[in-house]
ZAZA-238288 format. One record per atom (N, C-alpha, C): z, y, x; residue number from 1; atom name. Coordinates in pm, whole numbers, plus 50000, padded with zeros to 5 digits. Last residue first. Layout:
# ZAZA-238288
c3;c2;c1;dovex;pado
Z;Y;X;NUM;CA
...
***
This chain:
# ZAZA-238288
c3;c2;c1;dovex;pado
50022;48000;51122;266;N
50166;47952;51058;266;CA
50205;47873;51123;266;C
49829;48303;51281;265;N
49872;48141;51211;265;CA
50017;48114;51203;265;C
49802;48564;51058;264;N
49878;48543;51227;264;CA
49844;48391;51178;264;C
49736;48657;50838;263;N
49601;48552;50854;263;CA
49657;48557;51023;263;C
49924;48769;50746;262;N
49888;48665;50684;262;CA
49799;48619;50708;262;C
49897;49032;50893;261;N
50025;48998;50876;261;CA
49997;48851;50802;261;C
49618;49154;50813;260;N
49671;49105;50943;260;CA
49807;49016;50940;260;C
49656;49163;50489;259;N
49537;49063;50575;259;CA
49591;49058;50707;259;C
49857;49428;50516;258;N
49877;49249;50442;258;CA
49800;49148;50501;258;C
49825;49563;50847;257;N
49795;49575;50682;257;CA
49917;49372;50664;257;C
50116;49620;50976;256;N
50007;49608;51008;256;CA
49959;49577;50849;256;C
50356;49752;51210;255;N
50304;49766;51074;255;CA
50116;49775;51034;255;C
50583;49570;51410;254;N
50512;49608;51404;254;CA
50419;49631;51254;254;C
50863;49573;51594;253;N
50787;49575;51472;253;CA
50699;49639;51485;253;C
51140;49684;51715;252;N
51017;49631;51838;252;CA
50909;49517;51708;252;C
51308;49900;51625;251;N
51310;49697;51612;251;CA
51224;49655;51673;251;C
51157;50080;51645;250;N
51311;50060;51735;250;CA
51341;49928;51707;250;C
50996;50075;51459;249;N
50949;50059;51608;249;CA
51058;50063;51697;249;C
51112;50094;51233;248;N
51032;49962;51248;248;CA
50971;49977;51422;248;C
51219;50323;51274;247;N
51297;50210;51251;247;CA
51225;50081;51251;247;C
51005;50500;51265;246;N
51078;50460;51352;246;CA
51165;50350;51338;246;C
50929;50410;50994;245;N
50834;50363;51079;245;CA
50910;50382;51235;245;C
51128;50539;50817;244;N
51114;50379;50820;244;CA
51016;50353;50938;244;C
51082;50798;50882;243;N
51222;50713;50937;243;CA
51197;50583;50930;243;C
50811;50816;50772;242;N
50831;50859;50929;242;CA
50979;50823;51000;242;C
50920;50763;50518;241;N
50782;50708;50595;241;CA
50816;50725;50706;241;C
51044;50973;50317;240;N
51097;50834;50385;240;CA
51008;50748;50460;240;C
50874;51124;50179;239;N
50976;51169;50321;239;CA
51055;51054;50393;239;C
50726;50944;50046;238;N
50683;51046;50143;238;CA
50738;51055;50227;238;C
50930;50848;49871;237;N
50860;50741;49946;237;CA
50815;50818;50095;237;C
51014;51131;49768;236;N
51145;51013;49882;236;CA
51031;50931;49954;236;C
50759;51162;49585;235;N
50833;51213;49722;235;CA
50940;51190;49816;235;C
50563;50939;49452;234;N
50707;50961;49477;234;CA
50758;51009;49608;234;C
50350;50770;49436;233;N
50364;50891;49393;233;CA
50513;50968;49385;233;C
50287;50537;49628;232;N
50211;50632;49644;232;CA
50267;50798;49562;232;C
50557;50335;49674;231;N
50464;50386;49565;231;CA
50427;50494;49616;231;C
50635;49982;49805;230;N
50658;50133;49810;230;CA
50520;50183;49716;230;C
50761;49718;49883;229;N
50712;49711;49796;229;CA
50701;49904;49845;229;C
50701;49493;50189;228;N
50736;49602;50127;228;CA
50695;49675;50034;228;C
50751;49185;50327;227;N
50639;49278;50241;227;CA
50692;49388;50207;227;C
50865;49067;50640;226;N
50865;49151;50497;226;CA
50741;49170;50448;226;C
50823;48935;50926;225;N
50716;48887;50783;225;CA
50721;49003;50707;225;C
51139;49006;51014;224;N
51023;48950;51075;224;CA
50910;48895;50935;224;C
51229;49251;50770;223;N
51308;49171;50886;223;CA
51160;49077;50917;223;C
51496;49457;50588;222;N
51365;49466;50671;222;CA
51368;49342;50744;222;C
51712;49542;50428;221;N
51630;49419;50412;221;CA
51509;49354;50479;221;C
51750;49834;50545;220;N
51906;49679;50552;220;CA
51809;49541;50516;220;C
51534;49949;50499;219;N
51615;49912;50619;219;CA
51694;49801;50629;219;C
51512;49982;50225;218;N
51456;49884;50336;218;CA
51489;49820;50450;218;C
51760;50111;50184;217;N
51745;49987;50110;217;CA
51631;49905;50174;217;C
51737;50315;50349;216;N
51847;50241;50364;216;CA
51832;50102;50288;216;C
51526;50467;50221;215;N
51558;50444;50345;215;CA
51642;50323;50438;215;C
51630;50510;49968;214;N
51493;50464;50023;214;CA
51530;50380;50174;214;C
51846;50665;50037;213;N
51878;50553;49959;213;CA
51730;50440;49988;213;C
51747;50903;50160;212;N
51832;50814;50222;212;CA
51865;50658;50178;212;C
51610;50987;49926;211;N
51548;50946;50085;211;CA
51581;50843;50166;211;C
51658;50954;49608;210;N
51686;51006;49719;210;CA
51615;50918;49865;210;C
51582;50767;49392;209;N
51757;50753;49397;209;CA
51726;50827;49541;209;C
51345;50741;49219;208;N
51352;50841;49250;208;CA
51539;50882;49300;208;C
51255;50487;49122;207;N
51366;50531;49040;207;CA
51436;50695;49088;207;C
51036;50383;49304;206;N
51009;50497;49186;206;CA
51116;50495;49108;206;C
51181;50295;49530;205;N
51172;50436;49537;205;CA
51099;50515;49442;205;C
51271;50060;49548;204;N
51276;50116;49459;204;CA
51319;50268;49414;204;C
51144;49864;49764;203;N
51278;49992;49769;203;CA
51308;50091;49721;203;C
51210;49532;49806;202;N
51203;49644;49711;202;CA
51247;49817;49735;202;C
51056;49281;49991;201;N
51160;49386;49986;201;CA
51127;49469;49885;201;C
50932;49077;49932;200;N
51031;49046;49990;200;CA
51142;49156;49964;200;C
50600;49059;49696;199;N
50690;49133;49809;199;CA
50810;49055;49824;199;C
50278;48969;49591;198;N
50421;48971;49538;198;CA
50464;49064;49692;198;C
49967;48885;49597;197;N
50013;48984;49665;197;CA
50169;48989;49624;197;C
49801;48587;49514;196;N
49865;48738;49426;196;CA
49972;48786;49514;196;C
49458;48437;49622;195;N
49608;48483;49616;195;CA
49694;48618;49535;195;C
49233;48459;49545;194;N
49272;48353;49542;194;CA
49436;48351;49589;194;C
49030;48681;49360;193;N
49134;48691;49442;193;CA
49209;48557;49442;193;C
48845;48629;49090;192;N
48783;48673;49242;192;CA
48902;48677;49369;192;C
48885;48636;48859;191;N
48881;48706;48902;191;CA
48794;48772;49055;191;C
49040;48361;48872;190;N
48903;48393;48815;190;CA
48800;48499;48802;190;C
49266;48436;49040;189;N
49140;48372;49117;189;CA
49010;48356;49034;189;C
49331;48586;48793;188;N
49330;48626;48880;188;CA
49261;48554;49038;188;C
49427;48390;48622;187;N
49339;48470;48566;187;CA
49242;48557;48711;187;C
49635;48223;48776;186;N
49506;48179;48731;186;CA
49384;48279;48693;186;C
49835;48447;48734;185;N
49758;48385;48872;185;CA
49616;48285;48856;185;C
49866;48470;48475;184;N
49823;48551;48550;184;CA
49769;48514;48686;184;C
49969;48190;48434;183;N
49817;48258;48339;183;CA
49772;48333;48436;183;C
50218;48196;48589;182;N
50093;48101;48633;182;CA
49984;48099;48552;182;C
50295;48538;48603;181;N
50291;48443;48561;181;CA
50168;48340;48586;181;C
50358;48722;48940;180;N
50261;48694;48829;180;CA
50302;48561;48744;180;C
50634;48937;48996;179;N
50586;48804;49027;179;CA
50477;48771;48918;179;C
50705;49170;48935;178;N
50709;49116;49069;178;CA
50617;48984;49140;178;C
50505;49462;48746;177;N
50615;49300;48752;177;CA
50622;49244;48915;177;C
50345;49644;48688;176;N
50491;49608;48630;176;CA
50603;49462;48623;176;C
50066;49394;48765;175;N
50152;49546;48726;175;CA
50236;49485;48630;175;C
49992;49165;49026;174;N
49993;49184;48888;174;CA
50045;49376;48904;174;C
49759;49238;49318;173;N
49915;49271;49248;173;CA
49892;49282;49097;173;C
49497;49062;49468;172;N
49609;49140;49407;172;CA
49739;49161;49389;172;C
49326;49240;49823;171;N
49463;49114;49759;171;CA
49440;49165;49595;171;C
49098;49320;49920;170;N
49164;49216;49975;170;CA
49229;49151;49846;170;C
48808;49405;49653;169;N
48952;49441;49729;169;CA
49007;49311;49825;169;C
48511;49370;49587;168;N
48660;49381;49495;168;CA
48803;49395;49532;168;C
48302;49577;49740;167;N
48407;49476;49730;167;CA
48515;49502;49631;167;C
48163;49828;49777;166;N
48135;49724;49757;166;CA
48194;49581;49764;166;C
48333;50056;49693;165;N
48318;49995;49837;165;CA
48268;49891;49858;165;C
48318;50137;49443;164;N
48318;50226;49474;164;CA
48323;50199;49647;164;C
48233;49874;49260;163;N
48134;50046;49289;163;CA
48164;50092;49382;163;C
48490;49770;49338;162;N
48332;49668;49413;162;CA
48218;49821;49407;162;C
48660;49862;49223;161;N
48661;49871;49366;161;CA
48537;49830;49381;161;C
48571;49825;48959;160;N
48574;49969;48991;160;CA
48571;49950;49171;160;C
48608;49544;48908;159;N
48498;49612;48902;159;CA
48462;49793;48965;159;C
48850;49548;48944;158;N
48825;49479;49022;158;CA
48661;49571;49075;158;C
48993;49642;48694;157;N
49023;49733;48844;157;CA
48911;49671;48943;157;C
48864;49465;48552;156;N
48798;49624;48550;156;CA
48849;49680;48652;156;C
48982;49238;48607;155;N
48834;49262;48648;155;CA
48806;49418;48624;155;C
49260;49273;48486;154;N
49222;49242;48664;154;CA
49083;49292;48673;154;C
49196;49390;48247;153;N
49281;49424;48343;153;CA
49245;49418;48478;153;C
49064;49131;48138;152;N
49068;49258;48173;152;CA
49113;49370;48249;152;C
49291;48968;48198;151;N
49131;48952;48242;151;CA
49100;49069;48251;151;C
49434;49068;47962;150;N
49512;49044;48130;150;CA
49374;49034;48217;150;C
49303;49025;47701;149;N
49358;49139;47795;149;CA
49390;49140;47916;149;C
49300;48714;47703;148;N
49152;48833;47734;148;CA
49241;48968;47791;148;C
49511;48630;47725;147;N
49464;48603;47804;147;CA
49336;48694;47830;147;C
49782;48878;47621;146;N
49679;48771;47617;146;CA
49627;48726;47721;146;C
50055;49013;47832;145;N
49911;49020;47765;145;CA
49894;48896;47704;145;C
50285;49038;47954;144;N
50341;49011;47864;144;CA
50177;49047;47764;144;C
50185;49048;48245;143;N
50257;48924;48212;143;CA
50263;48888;48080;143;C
50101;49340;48254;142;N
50015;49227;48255;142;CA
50102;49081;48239;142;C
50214;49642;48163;141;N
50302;49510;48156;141;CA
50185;49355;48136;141;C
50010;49843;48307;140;N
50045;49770;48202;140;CA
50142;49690;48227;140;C
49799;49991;48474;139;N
49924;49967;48532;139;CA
49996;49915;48390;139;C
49460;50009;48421;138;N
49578;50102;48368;138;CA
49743;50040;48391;138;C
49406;49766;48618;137;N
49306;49888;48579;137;CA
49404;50017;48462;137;C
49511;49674;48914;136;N
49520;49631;48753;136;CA
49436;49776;48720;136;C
49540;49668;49183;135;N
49670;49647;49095;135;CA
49622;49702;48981;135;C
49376;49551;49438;134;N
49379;49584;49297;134;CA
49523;49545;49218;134;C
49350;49681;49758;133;N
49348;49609;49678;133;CA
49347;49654;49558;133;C
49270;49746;50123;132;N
49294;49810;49945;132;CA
49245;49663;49863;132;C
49427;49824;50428;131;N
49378;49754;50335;131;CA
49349;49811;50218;131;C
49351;50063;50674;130;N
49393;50064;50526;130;CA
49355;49909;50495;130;C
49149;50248;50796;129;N
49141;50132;50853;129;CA
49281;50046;50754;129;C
49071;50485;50694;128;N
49196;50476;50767;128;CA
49214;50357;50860;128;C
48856;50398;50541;127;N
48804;50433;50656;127;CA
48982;50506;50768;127;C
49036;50273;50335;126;N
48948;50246;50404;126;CA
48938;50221;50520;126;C
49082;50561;50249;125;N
49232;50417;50233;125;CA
49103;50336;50312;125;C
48881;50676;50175;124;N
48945;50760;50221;124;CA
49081;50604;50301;124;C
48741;50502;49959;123;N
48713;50497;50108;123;CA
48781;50582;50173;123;C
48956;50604;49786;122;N
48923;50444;49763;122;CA
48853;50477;49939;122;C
48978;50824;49732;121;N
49057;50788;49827;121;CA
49002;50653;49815;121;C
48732;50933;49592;120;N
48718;50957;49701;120;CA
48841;50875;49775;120;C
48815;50915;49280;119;N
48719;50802;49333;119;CA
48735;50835;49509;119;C
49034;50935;49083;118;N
49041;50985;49218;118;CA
48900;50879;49313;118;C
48976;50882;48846;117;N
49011;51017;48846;117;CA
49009;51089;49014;117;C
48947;50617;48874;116;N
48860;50664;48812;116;CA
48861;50792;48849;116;C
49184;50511;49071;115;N
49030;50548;49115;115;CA
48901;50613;48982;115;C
49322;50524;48867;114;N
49381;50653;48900;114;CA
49234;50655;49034;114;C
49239;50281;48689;113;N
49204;50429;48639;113;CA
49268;50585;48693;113;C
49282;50103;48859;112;N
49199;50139;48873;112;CA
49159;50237;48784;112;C
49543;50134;49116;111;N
49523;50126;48996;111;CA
49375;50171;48949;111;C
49570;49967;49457;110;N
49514;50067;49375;110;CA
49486;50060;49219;110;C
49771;49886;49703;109;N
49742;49810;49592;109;CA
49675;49903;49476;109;C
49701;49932;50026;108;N
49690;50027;49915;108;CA
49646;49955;49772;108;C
49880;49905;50292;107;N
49804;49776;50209;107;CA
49829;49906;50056;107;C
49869;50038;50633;106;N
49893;50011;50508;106;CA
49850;49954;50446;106;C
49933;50040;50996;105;N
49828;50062;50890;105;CA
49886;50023;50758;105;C
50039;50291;51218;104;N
50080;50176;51129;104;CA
49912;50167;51013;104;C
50000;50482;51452;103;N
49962;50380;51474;103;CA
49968;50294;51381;103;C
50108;50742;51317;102;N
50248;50648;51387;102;CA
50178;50496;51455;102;C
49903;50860;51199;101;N
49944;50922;51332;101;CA
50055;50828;51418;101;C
49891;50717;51005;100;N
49795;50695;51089;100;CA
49855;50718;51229;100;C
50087;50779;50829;99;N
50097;50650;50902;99;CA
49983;50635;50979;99;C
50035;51051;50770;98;N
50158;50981;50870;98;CA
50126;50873;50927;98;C
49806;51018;50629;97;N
49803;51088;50760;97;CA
49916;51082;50832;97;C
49910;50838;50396;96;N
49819;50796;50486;96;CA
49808;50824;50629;96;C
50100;51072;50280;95;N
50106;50912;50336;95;CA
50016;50825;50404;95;C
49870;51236;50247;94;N
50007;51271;50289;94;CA
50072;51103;50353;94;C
49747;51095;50018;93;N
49692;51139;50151;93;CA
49835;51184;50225;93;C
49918;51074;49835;92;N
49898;50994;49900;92;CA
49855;50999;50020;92;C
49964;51345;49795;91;N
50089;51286;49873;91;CA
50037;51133;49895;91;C
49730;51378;49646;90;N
49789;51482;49781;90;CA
49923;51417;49866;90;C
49715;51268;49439;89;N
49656;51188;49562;89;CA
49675;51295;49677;89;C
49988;51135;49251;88;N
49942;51286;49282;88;CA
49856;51234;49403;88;C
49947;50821;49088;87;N
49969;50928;49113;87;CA
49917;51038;49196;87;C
49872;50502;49300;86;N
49829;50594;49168;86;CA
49943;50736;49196;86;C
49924;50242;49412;85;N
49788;50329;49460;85;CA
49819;50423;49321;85;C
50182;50027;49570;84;N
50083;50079;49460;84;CA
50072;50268;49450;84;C
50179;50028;49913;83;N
50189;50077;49822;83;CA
50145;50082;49692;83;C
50352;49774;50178;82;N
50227;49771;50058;82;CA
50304;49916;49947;82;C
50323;49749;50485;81;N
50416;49869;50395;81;CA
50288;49869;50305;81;C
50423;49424;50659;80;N
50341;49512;50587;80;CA
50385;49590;50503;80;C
50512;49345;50996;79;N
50566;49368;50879;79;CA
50463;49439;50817;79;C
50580;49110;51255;78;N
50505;49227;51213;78;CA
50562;49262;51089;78;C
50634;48930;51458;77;N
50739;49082;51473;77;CA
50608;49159;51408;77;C
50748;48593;51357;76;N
50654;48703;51407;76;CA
50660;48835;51382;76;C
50823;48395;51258;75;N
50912;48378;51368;75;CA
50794;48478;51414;75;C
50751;48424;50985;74;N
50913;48464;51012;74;CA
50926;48471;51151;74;C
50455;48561;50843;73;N
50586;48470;50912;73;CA
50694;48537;50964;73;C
50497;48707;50515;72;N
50447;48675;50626;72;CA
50567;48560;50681;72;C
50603;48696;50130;71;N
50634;48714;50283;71;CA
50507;48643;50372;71;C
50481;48623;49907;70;N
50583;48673;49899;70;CA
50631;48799;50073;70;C
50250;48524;49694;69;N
50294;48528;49883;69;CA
50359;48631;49815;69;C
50072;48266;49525;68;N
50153;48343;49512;68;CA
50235;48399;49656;68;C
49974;48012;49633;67;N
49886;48080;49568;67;CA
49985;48251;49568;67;C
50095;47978;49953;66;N
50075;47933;49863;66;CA
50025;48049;49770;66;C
49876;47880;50265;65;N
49959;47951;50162;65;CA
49961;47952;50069;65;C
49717;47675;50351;64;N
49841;47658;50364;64;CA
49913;47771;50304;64;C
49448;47872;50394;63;N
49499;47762;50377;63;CA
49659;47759;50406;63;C
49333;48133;50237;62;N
49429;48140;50324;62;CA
49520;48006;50306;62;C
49030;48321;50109;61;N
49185;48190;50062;61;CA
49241;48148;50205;61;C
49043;48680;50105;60;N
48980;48567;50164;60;CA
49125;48462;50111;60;C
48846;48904;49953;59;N
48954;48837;49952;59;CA
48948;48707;50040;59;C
48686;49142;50196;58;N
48681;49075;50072;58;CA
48788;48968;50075;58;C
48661;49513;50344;57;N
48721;49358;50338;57;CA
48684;49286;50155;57;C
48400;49721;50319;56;N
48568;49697;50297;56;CA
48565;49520;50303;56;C
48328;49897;50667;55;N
48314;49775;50586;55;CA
48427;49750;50476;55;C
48356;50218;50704;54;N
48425;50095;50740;54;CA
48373;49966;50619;54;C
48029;50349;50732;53;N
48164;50332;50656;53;CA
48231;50250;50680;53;C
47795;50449;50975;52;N
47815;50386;50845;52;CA
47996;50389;50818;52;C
47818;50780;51120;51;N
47799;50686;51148;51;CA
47862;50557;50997;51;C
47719;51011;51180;50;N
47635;50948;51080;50;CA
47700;50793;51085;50;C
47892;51211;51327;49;N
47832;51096;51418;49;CA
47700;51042;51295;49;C
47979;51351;51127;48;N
47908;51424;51255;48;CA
47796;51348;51296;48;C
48159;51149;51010;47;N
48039;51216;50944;47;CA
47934;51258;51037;47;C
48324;51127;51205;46;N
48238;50983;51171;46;CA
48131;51071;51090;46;C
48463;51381;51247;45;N
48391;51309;51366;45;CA
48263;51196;51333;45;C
48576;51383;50992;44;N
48517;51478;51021;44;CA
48417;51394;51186;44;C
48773;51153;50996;43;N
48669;51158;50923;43;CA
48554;51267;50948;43;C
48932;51242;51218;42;N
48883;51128;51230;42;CA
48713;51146;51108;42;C
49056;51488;51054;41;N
48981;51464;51213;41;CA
48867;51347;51210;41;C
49016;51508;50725;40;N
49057;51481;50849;40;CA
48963;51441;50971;40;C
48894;51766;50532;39;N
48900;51641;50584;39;CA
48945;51637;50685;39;C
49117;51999;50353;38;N
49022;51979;50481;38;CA
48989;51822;50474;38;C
49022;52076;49980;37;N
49134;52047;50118;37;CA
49013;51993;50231;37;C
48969;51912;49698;36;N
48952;52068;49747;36;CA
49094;51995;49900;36;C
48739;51726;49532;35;N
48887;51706;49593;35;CA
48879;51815;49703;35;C
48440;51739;49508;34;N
48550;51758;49380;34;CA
48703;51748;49385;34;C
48335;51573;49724;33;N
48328;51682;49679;33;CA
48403;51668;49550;33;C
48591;51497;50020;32;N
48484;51493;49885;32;CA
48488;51573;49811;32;C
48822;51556;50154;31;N
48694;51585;50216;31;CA
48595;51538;50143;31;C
49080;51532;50116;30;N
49014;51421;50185;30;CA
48840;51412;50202;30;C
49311;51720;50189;29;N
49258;51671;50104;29;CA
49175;51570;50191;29;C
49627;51975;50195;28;N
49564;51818;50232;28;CA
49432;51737;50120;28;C
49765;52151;50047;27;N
49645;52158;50093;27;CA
49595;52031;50140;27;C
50004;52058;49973;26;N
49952;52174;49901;26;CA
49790;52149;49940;26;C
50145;51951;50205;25;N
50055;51848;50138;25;CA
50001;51961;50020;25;C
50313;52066;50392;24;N
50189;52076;50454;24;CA
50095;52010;50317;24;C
50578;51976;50373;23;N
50512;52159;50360;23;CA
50421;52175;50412;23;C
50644;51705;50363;22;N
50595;51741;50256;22;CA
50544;51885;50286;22;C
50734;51697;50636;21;N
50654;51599;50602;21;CA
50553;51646;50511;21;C
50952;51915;50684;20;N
50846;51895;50738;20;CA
50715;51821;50679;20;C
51122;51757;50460;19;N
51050;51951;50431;19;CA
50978;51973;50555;19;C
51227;51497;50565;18;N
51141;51566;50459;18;CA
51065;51650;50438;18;C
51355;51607;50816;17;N
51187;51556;50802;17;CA
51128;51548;50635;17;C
51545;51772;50708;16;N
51425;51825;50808;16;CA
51334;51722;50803;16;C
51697;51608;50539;15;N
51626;51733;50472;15;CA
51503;51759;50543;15;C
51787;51396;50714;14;N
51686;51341;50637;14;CA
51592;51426;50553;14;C
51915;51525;50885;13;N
51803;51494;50966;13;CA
51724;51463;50888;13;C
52154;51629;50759;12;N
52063;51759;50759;12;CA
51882;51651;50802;12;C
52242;51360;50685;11;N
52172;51421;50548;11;CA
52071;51551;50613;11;C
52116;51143;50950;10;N
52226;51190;50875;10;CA
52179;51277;50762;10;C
52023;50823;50900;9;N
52016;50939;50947;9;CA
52090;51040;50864;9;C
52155;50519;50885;8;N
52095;50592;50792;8;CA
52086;50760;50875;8;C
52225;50191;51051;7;N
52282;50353;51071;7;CA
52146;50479;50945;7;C
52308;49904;50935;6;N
52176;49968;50977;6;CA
52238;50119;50948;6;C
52548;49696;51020;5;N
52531;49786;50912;5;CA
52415;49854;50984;5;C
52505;49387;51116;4;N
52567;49488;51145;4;CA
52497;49600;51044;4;C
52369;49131;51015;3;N
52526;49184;50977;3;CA
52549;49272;51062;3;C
52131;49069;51123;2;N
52245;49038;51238;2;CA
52393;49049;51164;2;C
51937;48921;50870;1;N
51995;49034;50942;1;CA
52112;48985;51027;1;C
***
């Protein structure tokens, strides 16, 4: 950072987009059957059309990086907004339909027993044009497993993405932790994923510390490569989307999945 203090919007500006953002997600849905709400535009058009499903991506190994990624490059103006995938799927969707509308795409690290309950956003995160990945099949403390348990773990989330898009996902993410242990990373190209998804920035918006605080804690850490850690079920994350994405476009940034942001060359 330059060291100059990053300006935070003021409290009425951070209420109004909030209570804009969120007084629409009651109803938001994603247009399968057993998930009540409209489908979106876009999706509504591709049905019309017949036309097939976005392909989902498969993991790909990525020479010269190391097994474990933290960050993109540095001397390149993109940035990725990775969410783990679980909780209320009305505010995920909610998060999705922002960041569509802002041009940004996302990296949807997905738990795989909140795709049990929510099978439709798995291509819903998709056909956004979305990365999706696997963050573990019940969100556990995977570091502190066995070796069969932790396997588990990975492959049943793994297994659930491959039903439900025929692929096991771009990236992973251990759960409940930042960084995978070298079991876990091992377990995890056995798996099928030759890299583990980690972050740069935190903005430890499931401690639920307000908008502004969201806001501000990326902000001040934001910077050419980031990863960004953010959670699908937490309303600050919500209302804090549409400031962070201006702020990433007043920096002349750009928000592109994880796979774009790591396959720029080095």
């Amino acid at each position: 950072m330059n060291g100059r203090r990053t300006p935070v919007p003021r409290r009425s500006t951070l209420r109004a987009a909030a209570g804009a953002l969120l007084a629409g997600t009651a109803t938001a849905g994603c247009g399968q059957a057993g998930e009540v709400g409209h489908t979106p535009q876009k999706a509504r058009n591709t049905h019309q059309a017949h036309a097939a499903p976005r392909p989902a991506p498969v993991p790909r190994r990525l020479p010269g990086r190391p097994v474990q990624i933290e960050h993109g490059p540095r001397d390149r103006p993109g940035v990725a907004l990775t969410f783990h995938g679980r909780g209320d799927p009305v505010l995920a969707r909610t998060v999705l339909a922002e960041a569509e509308r802002a041009g940004a795409r996302l990296t949807v690290l997905a738990v795989g027993s909140w795709l049990d309950e929510h099978p439709c956003m798995a291509r819903r995160i998709l056909d956004g044009g979305h990365d999706l990945g696997n963050h573990t099949q019940n969100h556990l403390d995977i570091n502190a497993m066995d070796e069969a348990r932790a396997y588990a773990e990975i492959n049943g989330c793994a297994q659930r993405l491959r039903r439900l898009t025929g692929s096991i996902g771009t990236w992973f993410r251990p759960s409940r932790t930042r960084y995978a242990t070298p079991l876990v990373q091992d377990l995890a190209r056995r798996a099928g994923y030759p890299h583990v998804l980690s972050y740069d920035v935190d903005s430890l918006d499931f401690t639920s510390p307000g908008v502004a605080a969201v806001t501000r804690k990326v902000a001040g850490e934001l910077r050419n490569g980031s990863v960004v850690s953010l959670h699908f079920g937490y309303r600050d994350s919500v209302a804090a989307l549409p400031l962070l994405l201006t702020e990433i476009s007043r920096r002349q940034l750009r928000a592109v999945t994880a796979t774009e942001l790591l396959t720029a060359p080095t």
